[in-house]
N, CA, C, O and CB atoms as a CASP TS submission, in Angstrom:
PFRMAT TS
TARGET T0000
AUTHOR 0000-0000-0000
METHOD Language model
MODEL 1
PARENT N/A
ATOM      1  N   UNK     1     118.702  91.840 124.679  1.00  0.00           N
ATOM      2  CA  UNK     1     118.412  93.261 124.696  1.00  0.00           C
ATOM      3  C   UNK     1     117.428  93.556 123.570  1.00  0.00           C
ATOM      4  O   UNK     1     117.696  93.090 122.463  1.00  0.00           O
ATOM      5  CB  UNK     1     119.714  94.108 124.549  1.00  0.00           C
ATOM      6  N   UNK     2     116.626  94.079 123.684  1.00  0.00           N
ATOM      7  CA  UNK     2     115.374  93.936 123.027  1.00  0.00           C
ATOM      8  C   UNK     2     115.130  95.721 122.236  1.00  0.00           C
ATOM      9  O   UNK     2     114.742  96.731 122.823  1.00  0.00           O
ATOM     10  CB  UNK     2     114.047  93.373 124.405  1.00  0.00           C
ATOM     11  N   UNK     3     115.425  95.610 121.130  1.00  0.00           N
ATOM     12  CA  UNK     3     114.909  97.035 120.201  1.00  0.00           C
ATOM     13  C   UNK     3     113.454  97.476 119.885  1.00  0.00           C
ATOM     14  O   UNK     3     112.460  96.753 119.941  1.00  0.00           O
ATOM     15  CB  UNK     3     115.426  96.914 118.768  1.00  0.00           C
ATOM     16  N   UNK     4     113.485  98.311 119.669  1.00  0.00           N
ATOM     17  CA  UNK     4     112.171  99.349 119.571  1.00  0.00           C
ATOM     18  C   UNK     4     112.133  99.602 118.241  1.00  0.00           C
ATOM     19  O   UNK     4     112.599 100.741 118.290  1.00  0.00           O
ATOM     20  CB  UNK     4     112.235 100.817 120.405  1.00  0.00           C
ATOM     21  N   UNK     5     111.912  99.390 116.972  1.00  0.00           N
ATOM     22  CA  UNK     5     112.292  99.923 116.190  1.00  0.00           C
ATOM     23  C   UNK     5     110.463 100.589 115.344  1.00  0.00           C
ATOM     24  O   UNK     5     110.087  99.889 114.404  1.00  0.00           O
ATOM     25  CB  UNK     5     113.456  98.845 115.488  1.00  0.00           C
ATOM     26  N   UNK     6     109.710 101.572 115.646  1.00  0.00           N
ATOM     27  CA  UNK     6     108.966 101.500 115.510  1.00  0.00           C
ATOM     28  C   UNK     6     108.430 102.171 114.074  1.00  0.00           C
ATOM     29  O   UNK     6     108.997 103.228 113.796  1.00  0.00           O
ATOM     30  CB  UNK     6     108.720 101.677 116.523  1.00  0.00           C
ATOM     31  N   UNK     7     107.604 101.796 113.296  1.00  0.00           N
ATOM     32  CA  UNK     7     107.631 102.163 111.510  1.00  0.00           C
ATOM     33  C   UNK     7     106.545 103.101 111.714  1.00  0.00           C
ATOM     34  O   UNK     7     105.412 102.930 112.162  1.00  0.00           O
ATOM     35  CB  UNK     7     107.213 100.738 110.139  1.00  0.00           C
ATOM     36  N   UNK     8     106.988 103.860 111.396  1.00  0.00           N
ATOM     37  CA  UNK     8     105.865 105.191 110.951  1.00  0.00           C
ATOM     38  C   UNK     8     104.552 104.797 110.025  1.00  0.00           C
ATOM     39  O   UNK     8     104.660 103.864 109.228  1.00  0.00           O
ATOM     40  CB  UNK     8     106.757 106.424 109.923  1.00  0.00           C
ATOM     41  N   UNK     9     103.770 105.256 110.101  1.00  0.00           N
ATOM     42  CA  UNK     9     102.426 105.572 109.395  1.00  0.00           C
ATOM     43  C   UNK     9     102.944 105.931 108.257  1.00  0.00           C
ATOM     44  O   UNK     9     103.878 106.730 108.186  1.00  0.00           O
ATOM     45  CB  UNK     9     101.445 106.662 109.987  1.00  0.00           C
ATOM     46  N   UNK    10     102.093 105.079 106.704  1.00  0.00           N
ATOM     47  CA  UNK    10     101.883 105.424 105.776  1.00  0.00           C
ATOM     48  C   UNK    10     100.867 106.913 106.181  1.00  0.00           C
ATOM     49  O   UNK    10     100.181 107.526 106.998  1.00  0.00           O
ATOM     50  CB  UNK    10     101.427 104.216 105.007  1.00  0.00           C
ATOM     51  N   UNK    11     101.625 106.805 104.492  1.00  0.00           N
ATOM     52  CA  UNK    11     100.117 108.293 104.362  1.00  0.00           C
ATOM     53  C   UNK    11      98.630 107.518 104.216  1.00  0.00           C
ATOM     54  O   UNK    11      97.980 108.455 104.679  1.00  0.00           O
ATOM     55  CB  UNK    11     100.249 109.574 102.397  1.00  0.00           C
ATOM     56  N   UNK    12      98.025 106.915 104.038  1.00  0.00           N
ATOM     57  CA  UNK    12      97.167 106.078 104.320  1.00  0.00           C
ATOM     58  C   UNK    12      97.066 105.875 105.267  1.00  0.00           C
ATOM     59  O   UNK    12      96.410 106.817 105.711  1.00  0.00           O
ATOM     60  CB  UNK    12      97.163 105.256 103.916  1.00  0.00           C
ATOM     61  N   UNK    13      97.384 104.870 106.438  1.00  0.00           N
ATOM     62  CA  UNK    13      97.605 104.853 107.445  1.00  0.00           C
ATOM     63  C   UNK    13      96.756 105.975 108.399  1.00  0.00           C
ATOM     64  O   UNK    13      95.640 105.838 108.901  1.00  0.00           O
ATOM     65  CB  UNK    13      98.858 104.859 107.364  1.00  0.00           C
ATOM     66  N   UNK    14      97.919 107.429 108.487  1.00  0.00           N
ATOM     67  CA  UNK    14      97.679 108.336 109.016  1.00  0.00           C
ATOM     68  C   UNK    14      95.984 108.843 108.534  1.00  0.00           C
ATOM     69  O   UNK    14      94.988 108.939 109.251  1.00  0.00           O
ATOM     70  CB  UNK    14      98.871 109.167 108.751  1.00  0.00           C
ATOM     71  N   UNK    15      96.098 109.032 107.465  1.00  0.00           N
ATOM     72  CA  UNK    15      94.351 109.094 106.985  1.00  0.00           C
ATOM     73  C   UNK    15      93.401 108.538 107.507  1.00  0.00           C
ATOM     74  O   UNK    15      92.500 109.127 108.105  1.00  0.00           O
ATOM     75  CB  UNK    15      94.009 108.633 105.831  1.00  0.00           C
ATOM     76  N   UNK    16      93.482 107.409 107.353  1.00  0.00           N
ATOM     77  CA  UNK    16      92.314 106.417 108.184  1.00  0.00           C
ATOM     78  C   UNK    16      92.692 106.548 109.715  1.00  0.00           C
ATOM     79  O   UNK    16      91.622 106.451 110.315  1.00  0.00           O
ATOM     80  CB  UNK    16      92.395 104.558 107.699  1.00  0.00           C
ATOM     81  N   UNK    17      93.441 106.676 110.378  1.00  0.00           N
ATOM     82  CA  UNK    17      93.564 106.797 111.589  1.00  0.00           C
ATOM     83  C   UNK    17      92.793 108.780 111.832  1.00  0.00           C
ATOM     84  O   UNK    17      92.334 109.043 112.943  1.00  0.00           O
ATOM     85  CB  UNK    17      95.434 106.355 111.949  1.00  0.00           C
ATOM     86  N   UNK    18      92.779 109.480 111.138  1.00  0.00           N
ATOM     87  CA  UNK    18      92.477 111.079 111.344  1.00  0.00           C
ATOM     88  C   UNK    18      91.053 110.872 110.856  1.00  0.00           C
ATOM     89  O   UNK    18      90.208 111.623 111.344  1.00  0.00           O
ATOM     90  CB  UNK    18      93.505 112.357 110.360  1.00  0.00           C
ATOM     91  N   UNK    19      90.676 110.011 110.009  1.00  0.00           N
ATOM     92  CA  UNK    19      88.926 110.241 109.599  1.00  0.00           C
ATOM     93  C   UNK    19      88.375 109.264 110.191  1.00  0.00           C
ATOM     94  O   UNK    19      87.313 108.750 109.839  1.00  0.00           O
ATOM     95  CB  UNK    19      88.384 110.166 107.977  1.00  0.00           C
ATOM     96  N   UNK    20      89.172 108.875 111.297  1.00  0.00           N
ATOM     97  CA  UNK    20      88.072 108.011 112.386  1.00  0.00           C
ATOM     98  C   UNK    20      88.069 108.424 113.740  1.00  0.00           C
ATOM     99  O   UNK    20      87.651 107.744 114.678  1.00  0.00           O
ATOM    100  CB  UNK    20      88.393 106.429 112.538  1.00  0.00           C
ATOM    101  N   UNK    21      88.595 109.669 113.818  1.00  0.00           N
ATOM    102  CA  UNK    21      88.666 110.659 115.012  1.00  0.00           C
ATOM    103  C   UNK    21      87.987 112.300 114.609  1.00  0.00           C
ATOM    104  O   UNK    21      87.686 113.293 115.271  1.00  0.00           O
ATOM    105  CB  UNK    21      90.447 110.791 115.448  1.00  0.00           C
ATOM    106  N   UNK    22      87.963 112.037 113.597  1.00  0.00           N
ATOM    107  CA  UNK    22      87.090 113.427 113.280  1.00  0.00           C
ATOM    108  C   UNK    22      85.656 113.137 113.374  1.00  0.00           C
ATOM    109  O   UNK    22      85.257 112.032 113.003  1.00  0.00           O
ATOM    110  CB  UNK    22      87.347 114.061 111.740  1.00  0.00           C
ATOM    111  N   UNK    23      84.727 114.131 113.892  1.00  0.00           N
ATOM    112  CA  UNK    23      83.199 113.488 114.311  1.00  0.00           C
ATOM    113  C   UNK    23      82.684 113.420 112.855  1.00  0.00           C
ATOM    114  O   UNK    23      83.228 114.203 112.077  1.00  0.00           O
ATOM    115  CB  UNK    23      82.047 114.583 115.469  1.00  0.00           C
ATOM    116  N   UNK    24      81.636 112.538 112.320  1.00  0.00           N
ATOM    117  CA  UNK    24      81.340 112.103 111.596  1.00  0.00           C
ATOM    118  C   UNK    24      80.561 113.559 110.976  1.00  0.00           C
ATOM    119  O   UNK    24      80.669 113.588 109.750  1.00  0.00           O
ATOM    120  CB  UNK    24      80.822 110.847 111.970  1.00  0.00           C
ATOM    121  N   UNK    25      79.833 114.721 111.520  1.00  0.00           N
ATOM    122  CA  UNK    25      78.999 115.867 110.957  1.00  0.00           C
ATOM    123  C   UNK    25      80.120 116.568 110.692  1.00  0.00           C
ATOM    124  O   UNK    25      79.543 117.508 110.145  1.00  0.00           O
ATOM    125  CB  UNK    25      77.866 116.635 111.870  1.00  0.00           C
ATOM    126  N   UNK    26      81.200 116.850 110.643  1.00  0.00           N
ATOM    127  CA  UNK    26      81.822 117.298 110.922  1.00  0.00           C
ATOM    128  C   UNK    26      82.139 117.649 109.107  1.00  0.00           C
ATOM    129  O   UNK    26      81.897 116.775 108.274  1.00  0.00           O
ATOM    130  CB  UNK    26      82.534 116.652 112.018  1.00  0.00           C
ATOM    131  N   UNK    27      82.757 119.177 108.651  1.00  0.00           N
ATOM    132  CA  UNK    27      82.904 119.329 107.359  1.00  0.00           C
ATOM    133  C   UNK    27      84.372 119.076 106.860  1.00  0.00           C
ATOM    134  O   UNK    27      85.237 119.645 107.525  1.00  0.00           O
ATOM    135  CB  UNK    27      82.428 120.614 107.047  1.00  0.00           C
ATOM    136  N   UNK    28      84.804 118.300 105.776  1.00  0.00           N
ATOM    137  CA  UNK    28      86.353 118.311 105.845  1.00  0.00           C
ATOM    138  C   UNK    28      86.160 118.530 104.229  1.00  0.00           C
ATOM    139  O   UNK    28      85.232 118.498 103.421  1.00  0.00           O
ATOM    140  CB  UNK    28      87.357 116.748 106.558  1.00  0.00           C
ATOM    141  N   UNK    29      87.906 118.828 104.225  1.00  0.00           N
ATOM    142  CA  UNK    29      88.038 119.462 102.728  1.00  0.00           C
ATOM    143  C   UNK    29      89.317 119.135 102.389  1.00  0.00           C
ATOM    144  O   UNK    29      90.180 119.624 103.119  1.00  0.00           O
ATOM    145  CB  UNK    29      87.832 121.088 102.558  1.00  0.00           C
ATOM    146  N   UNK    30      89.671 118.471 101.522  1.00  0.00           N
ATOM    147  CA  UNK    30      91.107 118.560 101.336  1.00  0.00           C
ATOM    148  C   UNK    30      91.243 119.530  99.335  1.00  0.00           C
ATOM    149  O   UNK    30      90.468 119.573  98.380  1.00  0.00           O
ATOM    150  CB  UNK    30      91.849 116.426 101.508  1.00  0.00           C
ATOM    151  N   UNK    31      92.208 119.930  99.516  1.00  0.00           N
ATOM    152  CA  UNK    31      92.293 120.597  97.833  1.00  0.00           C
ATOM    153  C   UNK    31      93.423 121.294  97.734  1.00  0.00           C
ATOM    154  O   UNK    31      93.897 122.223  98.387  1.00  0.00           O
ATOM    155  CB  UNK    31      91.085 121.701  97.335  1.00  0.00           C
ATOM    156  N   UNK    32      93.976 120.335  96.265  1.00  0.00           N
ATOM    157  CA  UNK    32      95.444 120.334  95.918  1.00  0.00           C
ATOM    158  C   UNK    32      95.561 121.658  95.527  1.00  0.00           C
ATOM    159  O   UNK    32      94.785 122.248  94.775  1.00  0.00           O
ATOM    160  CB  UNK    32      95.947 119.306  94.799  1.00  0.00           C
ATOM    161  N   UNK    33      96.517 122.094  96.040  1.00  0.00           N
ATOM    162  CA  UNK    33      97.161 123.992  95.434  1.00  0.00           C
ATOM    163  C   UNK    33      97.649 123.468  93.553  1.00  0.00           C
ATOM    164  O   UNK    33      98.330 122.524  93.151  1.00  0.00           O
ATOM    165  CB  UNK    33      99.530 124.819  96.844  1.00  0.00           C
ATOM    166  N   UNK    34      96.809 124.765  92.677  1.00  0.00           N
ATOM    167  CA  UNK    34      96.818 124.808  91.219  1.00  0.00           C
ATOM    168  C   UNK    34      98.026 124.981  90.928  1.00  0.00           C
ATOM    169  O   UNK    34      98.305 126.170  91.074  1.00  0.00           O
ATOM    170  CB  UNK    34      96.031 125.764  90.577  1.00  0.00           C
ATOM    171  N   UNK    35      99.161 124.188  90.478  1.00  0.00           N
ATOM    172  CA  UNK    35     100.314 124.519  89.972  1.00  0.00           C
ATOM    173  C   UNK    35     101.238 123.800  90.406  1.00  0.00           C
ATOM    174  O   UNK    35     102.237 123.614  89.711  1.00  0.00           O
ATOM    175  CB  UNK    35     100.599 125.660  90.111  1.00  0.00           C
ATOM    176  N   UNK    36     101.079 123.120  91.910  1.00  0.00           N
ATOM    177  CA  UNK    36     102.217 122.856  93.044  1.00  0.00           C
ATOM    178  C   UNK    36     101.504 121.290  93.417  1.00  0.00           C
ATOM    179  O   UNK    36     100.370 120.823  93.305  1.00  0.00           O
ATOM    180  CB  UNK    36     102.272 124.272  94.635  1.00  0.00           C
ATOM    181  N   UNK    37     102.565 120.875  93.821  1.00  0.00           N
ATOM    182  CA  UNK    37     102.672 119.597  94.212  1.00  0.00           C
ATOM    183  C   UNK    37     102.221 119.766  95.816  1.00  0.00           C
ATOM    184  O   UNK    37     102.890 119.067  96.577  1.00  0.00           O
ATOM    185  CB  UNK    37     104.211 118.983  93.892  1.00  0.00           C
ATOM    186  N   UNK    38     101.379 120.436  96.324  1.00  0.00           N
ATOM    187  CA  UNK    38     101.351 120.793  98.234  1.00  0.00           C
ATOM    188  C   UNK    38      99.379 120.561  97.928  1.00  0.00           C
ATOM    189  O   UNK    38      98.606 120.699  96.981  1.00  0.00           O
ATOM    190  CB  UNK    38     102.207 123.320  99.069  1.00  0.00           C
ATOM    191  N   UNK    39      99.314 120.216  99.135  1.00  0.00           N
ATOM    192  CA  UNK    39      97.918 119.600  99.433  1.00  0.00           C
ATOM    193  C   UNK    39      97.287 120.851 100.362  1.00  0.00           C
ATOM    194  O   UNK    39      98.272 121.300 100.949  1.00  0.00           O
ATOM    195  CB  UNK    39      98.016 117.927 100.343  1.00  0.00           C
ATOM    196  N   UNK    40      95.879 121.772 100.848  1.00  0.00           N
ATOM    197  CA  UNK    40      95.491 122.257 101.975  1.00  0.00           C
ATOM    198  C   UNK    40      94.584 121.504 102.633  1.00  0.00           C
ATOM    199  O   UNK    40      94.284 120.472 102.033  1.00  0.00           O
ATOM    200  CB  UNK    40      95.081 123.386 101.833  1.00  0.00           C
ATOM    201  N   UNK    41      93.829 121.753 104.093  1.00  0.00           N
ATOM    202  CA  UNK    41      92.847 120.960 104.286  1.00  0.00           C
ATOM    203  C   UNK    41      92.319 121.892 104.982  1.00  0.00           C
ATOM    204  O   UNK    41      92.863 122.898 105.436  1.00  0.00           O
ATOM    205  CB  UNK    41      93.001 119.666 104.796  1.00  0.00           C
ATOM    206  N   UNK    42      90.953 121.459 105.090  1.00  0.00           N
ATOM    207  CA  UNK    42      90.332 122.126 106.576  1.00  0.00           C
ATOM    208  C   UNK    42      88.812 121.248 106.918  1.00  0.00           C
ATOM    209  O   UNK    42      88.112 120.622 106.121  1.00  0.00           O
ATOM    210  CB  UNK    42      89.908 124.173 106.326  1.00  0.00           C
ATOM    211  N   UNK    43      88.643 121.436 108.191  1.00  0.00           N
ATOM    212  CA  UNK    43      87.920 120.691 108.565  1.00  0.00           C
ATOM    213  C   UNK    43      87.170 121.605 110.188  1.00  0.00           C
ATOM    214  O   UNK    43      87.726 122.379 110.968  1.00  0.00           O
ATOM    215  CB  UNK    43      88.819 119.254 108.612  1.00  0.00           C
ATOM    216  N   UNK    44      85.777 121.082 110.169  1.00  0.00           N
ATOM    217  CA  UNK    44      85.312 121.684 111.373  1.00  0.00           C
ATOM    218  C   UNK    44      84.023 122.010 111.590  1.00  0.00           C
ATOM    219  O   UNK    44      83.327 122.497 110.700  1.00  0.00           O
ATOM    220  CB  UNK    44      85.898 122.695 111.576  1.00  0.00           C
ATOM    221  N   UNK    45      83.594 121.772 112.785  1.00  0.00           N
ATOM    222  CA  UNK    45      81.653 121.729 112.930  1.00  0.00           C
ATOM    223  C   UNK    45      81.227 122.113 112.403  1.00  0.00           C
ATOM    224  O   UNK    45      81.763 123.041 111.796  1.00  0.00           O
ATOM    225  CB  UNK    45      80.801 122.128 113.742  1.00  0.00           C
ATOM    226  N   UNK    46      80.054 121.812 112.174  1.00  0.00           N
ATOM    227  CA  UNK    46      78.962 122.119 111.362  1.00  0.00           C
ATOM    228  C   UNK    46      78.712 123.441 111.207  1.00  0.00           C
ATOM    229  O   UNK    46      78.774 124.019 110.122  1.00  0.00           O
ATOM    230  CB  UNK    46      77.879 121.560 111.782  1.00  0.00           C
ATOM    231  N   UNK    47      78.333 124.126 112.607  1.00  0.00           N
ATOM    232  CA  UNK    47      78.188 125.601 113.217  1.00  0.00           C
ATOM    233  C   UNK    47      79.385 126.324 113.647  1.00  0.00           C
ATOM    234  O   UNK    47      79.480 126.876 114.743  1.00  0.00           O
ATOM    235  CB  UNK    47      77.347 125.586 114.421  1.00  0.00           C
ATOM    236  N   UNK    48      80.131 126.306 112.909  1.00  0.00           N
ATOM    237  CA  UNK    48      81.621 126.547 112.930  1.00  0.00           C
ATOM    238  C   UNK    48      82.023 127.250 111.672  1.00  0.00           C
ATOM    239  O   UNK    48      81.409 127.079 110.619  1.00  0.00           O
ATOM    240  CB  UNK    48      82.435 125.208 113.069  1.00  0.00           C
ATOM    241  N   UNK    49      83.188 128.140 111.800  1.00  0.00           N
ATOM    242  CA  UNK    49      84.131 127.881 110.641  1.00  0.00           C
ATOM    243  C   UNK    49      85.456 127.950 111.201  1.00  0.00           C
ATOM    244  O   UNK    49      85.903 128.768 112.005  1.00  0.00           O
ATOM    245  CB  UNK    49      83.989 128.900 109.442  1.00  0.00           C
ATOM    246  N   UNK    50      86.237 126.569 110.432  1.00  0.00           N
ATOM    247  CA  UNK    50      88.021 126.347 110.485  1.00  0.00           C
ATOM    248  C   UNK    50      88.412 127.315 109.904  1.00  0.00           C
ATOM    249  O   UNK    50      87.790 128.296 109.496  1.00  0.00           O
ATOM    250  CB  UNK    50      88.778 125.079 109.772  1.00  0.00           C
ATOM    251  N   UNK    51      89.716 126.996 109.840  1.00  0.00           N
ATOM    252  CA  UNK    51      90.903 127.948 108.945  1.00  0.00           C
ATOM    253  C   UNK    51      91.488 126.496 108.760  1.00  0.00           C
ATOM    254  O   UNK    51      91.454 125.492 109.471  1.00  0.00           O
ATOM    255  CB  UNK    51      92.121 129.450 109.864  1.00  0.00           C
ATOM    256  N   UNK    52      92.240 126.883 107.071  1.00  0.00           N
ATOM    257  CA  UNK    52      92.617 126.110 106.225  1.00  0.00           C
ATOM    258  C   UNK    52      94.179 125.657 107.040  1.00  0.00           C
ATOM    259  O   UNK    52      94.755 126.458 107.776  1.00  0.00           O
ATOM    260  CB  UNK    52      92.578 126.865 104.701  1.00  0.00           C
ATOM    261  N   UNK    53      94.617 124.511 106.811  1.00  0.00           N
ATOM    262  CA  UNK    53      96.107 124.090 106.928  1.00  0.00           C
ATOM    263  C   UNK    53      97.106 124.856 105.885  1.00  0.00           C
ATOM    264  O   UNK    53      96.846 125.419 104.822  1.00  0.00           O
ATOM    265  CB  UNK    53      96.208 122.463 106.648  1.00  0.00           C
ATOM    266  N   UNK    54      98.636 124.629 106.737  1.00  0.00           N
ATOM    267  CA  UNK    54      99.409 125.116 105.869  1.00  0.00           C
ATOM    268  C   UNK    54      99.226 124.323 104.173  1.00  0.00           C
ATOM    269  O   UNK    54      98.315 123.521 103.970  1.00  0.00           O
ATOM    270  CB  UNK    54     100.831 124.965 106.598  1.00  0.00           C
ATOM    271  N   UNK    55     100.135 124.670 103.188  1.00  0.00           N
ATOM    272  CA  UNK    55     100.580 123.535 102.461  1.00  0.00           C
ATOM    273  C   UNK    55     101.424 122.871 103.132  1.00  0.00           C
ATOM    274  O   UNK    55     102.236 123.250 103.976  1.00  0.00           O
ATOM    275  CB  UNK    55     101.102 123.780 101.301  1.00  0.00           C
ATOM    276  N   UNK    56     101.081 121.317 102.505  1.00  0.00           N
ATOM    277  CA  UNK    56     101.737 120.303 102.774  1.00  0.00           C
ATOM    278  C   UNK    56     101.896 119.482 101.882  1.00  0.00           C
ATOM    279  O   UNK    56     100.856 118.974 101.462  1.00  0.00           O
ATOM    280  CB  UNK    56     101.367 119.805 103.630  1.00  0.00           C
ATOM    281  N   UNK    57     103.180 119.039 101.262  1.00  0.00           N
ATOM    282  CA  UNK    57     103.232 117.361 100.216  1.00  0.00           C
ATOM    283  C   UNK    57     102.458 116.437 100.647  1.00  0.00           C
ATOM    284  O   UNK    57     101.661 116.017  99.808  1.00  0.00           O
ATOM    285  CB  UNK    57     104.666 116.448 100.173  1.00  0.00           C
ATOM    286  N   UNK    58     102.415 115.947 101.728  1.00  0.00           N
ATOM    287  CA  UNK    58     101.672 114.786 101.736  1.00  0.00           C
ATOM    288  C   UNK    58      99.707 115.333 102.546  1.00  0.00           C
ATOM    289  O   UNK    58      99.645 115.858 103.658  1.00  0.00           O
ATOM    290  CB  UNK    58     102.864 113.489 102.867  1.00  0.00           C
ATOM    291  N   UNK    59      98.181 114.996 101.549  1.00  0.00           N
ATOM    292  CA  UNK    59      97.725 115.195 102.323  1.00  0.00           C
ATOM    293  C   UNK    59      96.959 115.025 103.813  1.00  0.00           C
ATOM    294  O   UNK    59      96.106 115.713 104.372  1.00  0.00           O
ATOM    295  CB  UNK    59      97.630 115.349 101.824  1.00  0.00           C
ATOM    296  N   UNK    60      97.593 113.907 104.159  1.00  0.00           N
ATOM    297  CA  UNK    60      97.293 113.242 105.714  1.00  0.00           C
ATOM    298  C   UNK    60      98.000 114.346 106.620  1.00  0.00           C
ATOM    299  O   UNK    60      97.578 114.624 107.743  1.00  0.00           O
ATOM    300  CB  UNK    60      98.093 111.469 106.027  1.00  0.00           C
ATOM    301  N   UNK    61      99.053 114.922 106.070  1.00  0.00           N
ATOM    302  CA  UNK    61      99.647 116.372 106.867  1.00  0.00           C
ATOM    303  C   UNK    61      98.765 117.084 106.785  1.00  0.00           C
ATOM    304  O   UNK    61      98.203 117.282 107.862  1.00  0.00           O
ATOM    305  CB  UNK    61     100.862 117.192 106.372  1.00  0.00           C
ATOM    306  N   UNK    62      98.382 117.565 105.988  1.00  0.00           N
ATOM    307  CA  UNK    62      97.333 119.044 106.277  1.00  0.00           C
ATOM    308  C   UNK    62      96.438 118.539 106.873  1.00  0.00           C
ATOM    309  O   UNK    62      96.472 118.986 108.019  1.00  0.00           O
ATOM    310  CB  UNK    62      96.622 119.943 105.040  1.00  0.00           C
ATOM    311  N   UNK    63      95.681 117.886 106.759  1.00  0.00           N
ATOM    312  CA  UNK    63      94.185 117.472 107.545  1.00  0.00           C
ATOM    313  C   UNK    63      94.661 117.162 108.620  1.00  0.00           C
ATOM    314  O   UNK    63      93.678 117.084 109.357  1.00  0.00           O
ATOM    315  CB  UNK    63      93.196 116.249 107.027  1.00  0.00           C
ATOM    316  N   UNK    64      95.695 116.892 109.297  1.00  0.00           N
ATOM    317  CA  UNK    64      96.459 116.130 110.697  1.00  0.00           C
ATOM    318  C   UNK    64      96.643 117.973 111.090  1.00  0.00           C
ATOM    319  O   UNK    64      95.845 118.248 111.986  1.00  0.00           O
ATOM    320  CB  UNK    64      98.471 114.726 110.379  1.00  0.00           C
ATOM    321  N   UNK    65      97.316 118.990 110.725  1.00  0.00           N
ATOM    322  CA  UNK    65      97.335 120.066 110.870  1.00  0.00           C
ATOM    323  C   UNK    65      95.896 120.558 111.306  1.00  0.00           C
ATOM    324  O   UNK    65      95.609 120.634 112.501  1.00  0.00           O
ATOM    325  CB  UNK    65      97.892 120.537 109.808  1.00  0.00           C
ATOM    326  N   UNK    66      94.785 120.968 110.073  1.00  0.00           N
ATOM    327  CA  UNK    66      93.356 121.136 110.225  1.00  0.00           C
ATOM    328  C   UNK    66      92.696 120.848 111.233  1.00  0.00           C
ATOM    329  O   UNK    66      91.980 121.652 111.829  1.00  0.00           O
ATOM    330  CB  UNK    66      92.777 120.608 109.463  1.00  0.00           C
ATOM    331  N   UNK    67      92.926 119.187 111.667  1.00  0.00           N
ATOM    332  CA  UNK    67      92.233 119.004 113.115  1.00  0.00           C
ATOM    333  C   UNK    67      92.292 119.237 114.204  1.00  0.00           C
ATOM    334  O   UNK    67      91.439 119.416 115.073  1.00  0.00           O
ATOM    335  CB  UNK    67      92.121 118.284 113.437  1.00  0.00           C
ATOM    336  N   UNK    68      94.241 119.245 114.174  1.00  0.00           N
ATOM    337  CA  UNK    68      94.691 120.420 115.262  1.00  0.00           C
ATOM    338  C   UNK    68      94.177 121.536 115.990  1.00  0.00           C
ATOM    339  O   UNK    68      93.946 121.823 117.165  1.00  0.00           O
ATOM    340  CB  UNK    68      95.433 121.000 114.842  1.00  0.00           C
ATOM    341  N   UNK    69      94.038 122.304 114.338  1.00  0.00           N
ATOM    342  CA  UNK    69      93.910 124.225 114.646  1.00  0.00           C
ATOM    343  C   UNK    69      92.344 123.908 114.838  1.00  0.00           C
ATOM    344  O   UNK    69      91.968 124.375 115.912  1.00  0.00           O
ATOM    345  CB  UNK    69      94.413 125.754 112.941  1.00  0.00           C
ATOM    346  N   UNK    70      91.500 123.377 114.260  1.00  0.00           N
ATOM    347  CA  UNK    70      89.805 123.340 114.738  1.00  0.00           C
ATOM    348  C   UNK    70      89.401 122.612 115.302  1.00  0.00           C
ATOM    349  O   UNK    70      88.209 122.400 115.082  1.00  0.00           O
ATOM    350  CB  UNK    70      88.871 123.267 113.994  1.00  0.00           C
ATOM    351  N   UNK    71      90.341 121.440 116.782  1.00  0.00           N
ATOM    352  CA  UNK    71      89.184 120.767 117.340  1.00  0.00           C
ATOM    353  C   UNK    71      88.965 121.601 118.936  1.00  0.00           C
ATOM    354  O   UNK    71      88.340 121.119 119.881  1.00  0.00           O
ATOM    355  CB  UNK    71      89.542 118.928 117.442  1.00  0.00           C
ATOM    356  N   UNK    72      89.452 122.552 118.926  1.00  0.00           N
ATOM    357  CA  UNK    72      89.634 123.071 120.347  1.00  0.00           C
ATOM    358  C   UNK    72      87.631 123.536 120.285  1.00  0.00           C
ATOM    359  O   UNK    72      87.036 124.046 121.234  1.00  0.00           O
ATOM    360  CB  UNK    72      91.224 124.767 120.533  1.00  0.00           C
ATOM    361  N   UNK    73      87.265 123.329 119.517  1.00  0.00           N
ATOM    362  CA  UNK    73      85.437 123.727 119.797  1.00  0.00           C
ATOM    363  C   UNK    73      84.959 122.276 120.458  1.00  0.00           C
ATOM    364  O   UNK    73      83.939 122.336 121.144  1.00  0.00           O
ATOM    365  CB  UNK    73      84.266 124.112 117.942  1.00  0.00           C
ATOM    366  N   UNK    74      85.443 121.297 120.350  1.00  0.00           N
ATOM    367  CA  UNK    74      85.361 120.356 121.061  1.00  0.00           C
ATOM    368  C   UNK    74      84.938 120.257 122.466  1.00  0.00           C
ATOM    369  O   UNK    74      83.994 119.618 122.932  1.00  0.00           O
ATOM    370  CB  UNK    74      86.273 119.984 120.933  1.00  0.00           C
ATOM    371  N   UNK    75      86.282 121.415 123.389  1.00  0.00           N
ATOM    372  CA  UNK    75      86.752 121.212 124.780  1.00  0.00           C
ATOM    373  C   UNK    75      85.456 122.046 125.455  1.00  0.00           C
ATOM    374  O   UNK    75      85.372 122.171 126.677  1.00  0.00           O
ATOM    375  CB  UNK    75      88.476 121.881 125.130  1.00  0.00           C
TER
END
C-alpha cells in the first residue's frame, strides 16, 4: 500500500517557482512593514497598476497573493 506523503515548498522554493511564472517586464516589489515582522508585495504590467498583498510572515506569501490579485490583465 503505497503513501503519498507530499513536502511542501520551502519559502525559497515557492519563490523561485512564482518568479519564473511572473512575465519577465513585469514590475514586482516586495517591502517589509516598519516595525513588524509581515512582508507586502505587489507586482504587475508595465501599463498597469496592482494593488499591494495582504501582510504576510513569510514573503513568497505575499507575492503568491500579488500575482493572484494582478494577473487577471493577462486573460
Amino acid at each position: 500500500m503505497g503513501h503519498n506523503y507530499a513536502k511542501p515548498l520551502t519559502s525559497g522554493q515557492k519563490m523561485e517557482r512564482l518568479l519564473a511564472r511572473i512575465p519577465p517586464g513585469w514590475h514586482i516589489a516586495l517591502e517589509r512593514q516598519t516595525g513588524e515582522a509581515t512582508w507586502r508585495a505587489l507586482t504587475h504590467a508595465p501599463d498597469k497598476e496592482g494593488s499591494w498583498s495582504a501582510p504576510y510572515a513569510d514573503p513568497a506569501d505575499a507575492l503568491e497573493e500579488a500575482w493572484r490579485n494582478n494577473r487577471s490583465v493577462l486573460v
